[in-house]
C-alpha positions as CSV (number, residue, x, y, z in Angstrom):
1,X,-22.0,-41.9,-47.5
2,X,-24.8,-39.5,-46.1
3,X,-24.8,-37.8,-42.8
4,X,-27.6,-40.0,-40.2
5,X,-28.5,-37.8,-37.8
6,X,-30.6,-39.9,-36.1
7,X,-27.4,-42.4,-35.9
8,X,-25.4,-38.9,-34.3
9,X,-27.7,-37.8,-31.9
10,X,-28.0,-41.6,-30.6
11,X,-24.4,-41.1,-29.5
12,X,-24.4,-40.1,-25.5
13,X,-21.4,-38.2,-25.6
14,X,-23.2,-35.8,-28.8
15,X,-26.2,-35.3,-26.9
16,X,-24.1,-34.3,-23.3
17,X,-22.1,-32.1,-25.6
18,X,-25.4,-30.2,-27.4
19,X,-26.9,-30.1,-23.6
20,X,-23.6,-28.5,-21.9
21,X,-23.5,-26.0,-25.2
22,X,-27.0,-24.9,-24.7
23,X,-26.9,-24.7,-20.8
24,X,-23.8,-22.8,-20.9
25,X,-25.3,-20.1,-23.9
26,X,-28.7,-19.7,-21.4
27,X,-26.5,-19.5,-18.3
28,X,-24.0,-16.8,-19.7
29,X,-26.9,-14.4,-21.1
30,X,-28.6,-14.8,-17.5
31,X,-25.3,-14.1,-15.8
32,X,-24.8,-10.9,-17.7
33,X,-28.4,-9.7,-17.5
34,X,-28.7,-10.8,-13.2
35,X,-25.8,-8.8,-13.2
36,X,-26.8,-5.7,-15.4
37,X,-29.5,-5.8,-12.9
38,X,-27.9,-6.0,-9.6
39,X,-26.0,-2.8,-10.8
40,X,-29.1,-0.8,-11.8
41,X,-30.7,-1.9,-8.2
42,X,-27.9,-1.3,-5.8
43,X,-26.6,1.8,-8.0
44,X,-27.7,4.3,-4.7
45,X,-25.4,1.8,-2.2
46,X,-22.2,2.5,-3.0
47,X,-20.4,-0.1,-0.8
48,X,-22.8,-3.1,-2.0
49,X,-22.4,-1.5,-5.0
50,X,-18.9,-1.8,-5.6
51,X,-19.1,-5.4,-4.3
52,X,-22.0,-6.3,-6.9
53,X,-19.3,-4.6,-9.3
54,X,-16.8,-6.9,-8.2
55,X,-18.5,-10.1,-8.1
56,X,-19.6,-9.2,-11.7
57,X,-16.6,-10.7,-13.9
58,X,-16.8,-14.1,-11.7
59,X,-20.2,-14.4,-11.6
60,X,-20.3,-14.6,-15.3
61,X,-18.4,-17.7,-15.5
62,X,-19.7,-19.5,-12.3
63,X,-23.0,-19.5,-13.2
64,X,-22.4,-21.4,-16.8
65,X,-20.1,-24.0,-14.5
66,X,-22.3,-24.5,-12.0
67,X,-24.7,-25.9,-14.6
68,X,-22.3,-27.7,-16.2
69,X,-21.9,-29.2,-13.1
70,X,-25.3,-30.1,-13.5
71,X,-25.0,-31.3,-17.2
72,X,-21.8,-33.8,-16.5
73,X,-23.8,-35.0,-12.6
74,X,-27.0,-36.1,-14.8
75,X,-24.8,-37.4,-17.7
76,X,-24.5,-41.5,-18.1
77,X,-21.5,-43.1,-16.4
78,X,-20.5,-44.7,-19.1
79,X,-20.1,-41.0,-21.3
80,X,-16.3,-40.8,-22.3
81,X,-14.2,-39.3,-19.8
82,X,-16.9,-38.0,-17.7
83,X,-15.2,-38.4,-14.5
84,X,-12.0,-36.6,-15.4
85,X,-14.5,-33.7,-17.1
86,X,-16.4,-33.7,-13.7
87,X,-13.2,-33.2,-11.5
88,X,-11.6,-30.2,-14.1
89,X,-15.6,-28.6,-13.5
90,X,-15.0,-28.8,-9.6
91,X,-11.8,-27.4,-9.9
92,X,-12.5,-24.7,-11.9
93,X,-15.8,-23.9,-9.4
94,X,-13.8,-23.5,-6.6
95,X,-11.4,-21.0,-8.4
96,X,-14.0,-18.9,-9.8
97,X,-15.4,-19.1,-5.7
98,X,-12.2,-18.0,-4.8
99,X,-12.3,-15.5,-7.6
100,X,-15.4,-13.9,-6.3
101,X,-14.2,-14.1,-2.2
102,X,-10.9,-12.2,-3.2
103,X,-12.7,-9.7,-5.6
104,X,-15.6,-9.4,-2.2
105,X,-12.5,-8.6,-0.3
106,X,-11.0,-6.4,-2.6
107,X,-14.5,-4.4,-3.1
108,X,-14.7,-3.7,1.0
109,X,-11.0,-1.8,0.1
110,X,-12.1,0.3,-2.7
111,X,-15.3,1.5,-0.5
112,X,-13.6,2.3,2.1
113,X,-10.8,4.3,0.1
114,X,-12.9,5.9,-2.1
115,X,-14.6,7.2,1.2
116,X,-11.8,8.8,2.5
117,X,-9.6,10.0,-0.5
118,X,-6.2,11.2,0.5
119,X,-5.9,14.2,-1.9
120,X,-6.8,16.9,0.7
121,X,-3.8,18.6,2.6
122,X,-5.3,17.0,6.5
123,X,-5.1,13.5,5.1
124,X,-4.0,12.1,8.5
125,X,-7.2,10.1,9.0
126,X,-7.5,9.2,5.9
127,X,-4.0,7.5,5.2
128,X,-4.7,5.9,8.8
129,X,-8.0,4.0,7.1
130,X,-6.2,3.8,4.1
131,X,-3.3,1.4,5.5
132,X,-5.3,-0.4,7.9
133,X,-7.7,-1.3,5.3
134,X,-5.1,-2.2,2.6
135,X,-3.0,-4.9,5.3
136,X,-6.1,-6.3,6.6
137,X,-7.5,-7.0,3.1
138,X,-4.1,-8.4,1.2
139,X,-3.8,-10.8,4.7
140,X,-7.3,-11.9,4.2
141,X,-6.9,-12.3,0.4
142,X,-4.0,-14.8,1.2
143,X,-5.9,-16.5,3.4
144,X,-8.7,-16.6,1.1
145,X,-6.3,-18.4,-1.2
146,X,-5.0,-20.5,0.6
147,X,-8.0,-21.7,1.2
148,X,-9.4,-22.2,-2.2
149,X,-5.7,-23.9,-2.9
150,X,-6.3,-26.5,-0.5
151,X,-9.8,-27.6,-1.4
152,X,-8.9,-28.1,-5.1
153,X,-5.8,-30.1,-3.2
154,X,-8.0,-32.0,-1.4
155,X,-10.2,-33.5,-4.6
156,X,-7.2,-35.7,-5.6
157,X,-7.4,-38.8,-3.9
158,X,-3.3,-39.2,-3.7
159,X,-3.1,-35.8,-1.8
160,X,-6.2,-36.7,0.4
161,X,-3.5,-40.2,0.8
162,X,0.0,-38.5,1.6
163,X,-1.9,-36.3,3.8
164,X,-3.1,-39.3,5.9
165,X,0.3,-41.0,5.8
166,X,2.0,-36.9,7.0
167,X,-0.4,-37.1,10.2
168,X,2.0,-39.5,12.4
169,X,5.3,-36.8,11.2
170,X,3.5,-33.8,11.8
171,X,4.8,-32.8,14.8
172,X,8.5,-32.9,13.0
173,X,6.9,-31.4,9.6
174,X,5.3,-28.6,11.5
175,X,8.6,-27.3,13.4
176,X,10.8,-27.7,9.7
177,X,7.6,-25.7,7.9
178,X,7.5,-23.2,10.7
179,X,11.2,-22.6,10.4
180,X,11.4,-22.6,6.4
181,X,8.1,-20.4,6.5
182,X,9.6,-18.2,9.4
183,X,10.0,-15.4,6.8
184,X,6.7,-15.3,5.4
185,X,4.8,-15.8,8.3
186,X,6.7,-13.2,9.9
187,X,6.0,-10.7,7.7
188,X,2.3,-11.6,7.6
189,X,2.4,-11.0,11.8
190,X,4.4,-7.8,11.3
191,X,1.5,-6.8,8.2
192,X,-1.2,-7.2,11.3
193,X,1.2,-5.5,13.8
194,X,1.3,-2.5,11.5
195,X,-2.4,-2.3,10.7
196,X,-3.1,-2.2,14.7
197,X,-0.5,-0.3,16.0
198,X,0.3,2.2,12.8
199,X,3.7,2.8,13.4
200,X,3.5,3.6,9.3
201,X,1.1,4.6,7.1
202,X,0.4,5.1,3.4
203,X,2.3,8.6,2.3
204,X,3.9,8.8,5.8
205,X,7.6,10.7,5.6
206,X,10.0,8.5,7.0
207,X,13.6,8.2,7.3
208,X,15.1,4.5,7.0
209,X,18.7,3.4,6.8
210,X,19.6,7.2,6.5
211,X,17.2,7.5,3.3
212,X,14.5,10.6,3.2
213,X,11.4,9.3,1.4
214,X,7.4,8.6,1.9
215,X,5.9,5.5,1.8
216,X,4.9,5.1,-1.5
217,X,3.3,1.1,-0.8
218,X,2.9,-1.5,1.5
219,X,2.2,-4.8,0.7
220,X,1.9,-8.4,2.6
221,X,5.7,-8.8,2.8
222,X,7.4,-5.5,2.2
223,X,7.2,-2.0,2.0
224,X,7.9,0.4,-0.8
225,X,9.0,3.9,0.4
226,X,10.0,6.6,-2.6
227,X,13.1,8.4,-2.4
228,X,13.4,12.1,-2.6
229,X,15.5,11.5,-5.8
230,X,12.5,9.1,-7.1
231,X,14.4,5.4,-6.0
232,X,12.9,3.2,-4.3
233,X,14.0,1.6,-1.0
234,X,12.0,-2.3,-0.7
235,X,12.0,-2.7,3.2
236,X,11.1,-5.9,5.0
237,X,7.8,-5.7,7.2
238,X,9.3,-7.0,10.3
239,X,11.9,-4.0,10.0
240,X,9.5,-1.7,11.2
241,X,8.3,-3.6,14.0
242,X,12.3,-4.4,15.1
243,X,14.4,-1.4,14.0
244,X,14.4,2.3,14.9
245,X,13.3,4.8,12.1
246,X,12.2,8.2,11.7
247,X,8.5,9.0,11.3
248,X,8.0,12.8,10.4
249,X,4.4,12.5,9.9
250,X,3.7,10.1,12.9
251,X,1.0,12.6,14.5
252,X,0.1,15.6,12.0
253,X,2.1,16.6,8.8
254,X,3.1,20.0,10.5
255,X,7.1,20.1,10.9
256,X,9.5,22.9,11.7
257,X,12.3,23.2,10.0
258,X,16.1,25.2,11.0
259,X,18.8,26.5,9.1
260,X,22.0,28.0,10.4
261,X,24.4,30.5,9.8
262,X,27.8,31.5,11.3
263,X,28.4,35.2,11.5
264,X,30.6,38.0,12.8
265,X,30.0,39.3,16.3
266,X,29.2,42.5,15.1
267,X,25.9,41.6,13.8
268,X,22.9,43.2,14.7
269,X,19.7,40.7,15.4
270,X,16.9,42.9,15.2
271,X,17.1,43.1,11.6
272,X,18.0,40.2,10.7
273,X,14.8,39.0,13.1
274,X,12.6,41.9,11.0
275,X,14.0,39.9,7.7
276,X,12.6,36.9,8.9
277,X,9.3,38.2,9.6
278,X,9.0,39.9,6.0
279,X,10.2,36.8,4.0
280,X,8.0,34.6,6.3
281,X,5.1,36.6,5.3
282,X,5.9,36.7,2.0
283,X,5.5,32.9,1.7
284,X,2.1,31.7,3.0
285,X,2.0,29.0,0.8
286,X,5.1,27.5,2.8
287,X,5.1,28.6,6.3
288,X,1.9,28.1,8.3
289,X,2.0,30.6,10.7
290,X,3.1,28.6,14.0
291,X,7.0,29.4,14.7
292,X,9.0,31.7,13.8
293,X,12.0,32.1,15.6
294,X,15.6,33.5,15.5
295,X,18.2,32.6,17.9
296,X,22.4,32.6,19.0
297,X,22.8,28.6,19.7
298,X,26.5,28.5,19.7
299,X,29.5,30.7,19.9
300,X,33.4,30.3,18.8
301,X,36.2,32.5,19.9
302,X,35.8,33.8,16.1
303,X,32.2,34.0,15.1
304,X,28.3,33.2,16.4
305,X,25.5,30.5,15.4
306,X,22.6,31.5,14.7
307,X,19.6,29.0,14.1
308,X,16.4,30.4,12.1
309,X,13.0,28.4,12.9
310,X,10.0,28.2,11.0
311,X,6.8,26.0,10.8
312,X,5.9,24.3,7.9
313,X,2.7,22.3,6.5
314,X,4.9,19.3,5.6
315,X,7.8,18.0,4.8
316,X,8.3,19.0,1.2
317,X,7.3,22.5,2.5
318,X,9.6,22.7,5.2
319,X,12.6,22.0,3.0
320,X,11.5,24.3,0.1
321,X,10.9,26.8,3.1
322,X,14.5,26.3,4.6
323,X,16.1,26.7,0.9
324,X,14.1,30.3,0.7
325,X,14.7,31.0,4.0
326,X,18.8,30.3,3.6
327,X,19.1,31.7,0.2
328,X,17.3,35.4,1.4
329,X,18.8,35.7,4.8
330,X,21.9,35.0,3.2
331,X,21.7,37.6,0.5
332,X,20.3,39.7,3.1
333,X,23.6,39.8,5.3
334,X,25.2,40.4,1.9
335,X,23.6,43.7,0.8
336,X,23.1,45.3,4.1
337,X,25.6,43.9,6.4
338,X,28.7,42.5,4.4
339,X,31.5,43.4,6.9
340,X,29.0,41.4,9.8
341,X,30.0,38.2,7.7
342,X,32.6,36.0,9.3
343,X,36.0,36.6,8.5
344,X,39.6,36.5,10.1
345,X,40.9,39.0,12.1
346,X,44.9,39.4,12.4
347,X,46.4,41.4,15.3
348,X,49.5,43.1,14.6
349,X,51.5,42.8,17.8
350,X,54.8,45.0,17.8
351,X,57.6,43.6,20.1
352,X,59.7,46.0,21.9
353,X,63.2,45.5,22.9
């Protein structure tokens, strides 16, 4: 039986099929090469730049659907399955629009972070933009989402129906969503809270539920803060707009940091105050040059407290600075003033008759 092509290409369905194939080939080469030269043209903006970057990987495919859409719109009605291949183009059109209003959103973060990098020691600012920037654009992504999630909802006609039949319940619908969602929404409130007010940011040191760490990542819902000892503590959003913590870095990185000692009446101050001074200088790296003090902040009927403080340029700092300080003052007291360390003194009391 030979092959009549005239017979094949008679078929609708063959010539909608040889159409769509060509359109999409044309559409996909002028995707790539509009987008090739949207780079080379905005190469000198950095911020449309990175958004012409972005919109890049979507763009490639909405193009060839868009004139698909085309292709299956001019196609006969009677073509085989048309309809259902119509609907499944829609759908994917508004995901690939969704695609590129996430990736837009997304490309606004990456200019503004790449602005303000966060690797310099007075990163205050910069973790401030960082945070707002980050919250603001995983809210709007969501929303963005939902969005898109909705439309494509909306093309099928039995959503479009139970929707109509929901409108006389919504009053009772809305108050059970709003309390199942509480949550969510919640979180998504405290996630706007905390990119206005900043009572956190990105790489801020923080103590939560007696936990030293910084916060290593926050995202829509939660917040990710690294432990010293590299766990990680997953905290609720709303916590930080409801519960107490510690914020070491709230204002500058700068914190001083104490150690204390108990020793011996007996011990002189001025050297151990001349000590101080030496190993302060001595470590520039760790102490920034602000406080250095040595005082008596408690005394016993046996021995004397003496607190030691010194500035540091961060957290990490001040601890390795309290270790050096500790560990040197202490062998210090040892080499030049061992009998000045506490220790117990008996009194020999001799009764007579």
């Amino acid at each position: 039986m030979e092959l009549n092509w005239s017979q094949l290409l008679a078929l609708t369905e063959l010539r909608v099929l040889l159409l769509a194939s060509c359109a999409v080939i044309v559409l996909v080469v002028a995707a790539r090469i509009l987008c090739k030269l949207a780079i080379r043209i905005t190469s000198r903006l950095p911020f449309v730049s990175q958004v012409v970057l972005n919109l890049c990987p979507p763009f490639t495919f909405f193009l060839p659907l868009l004139g698909l859409q085309g292709v299956w719109a001019a196609a006969p009605e009677d073509t085989l399955f048309i309809n259902g291949i119509q609907h499944f183009n829609g759908l994917a059109i508004i995901g690939v629009v969704t695609w590129m209003g996430i990736s837009a959103v997304q490309a606004f973060q990456q200019a503004i972070e790449r602005h303000n990098p966060t690797d310099v020691r007075n990163n205050l600012r910069a973790r401030r933009i960082h945070t707002q920037t980050q919250l603001l654009v995983r809210t709007l992504s969501f929303f963005v989402l939902l969005f898109g999630l909705s439309i494509m909802l909306m093309t099928f006609p039995a959503v479009r129906q139970i929707g109509a039949g929901l409108m006389a319940s919504a009053g009772v619908a809305g108050l059970a969503v709003g309390f199942a969602a509480k949550p969510v929404l919640g979180n998504i409130i405290a996630g706007l809270q905390i990119a206005v007010t900043q009572p956190i940011r990105l790489d801020d040191v923080v103590i939560v539920e007696n936990e030293w760490g910084r916060i290593e990542e926050i995202t829509g819902t939660y917040v990710v803060i690294r432990i010293w000892d590299e766990r990680r503590l997953i905290v609720p959003l709303q916590y930080f707009i409801e519960q107490p913590f510690q914020n070491w870095t709230r204002e500058t990185a700068s914190i001083i940091g104490s150690v204390y000692f108990w020793v011996d009446y007996s011990m002189p101050l001025e050297p151990l105050r001349a000590e101080l001074d030496r190993l302060l200088e001595k470590a520039p790296e760790l102490w920034d040059g602000r406080v250095k003090v040595l005082q008596v902040t408690d005394t016993t009927d046996k021995v004397i407290q003496l607190r030691a403080l010194a500035s540091a340029f961060d957290a990490p700092s001040a601890w390795d600075l309290r270790c050096y300080l500790r560990e040197n003052l202490v062998g210090f007291m040892q080499r030049e003033y061992p009998g000045n360390l506490p220790h117990l003194r008996i009194a020999d009391v001799t009764r007579s008759d």
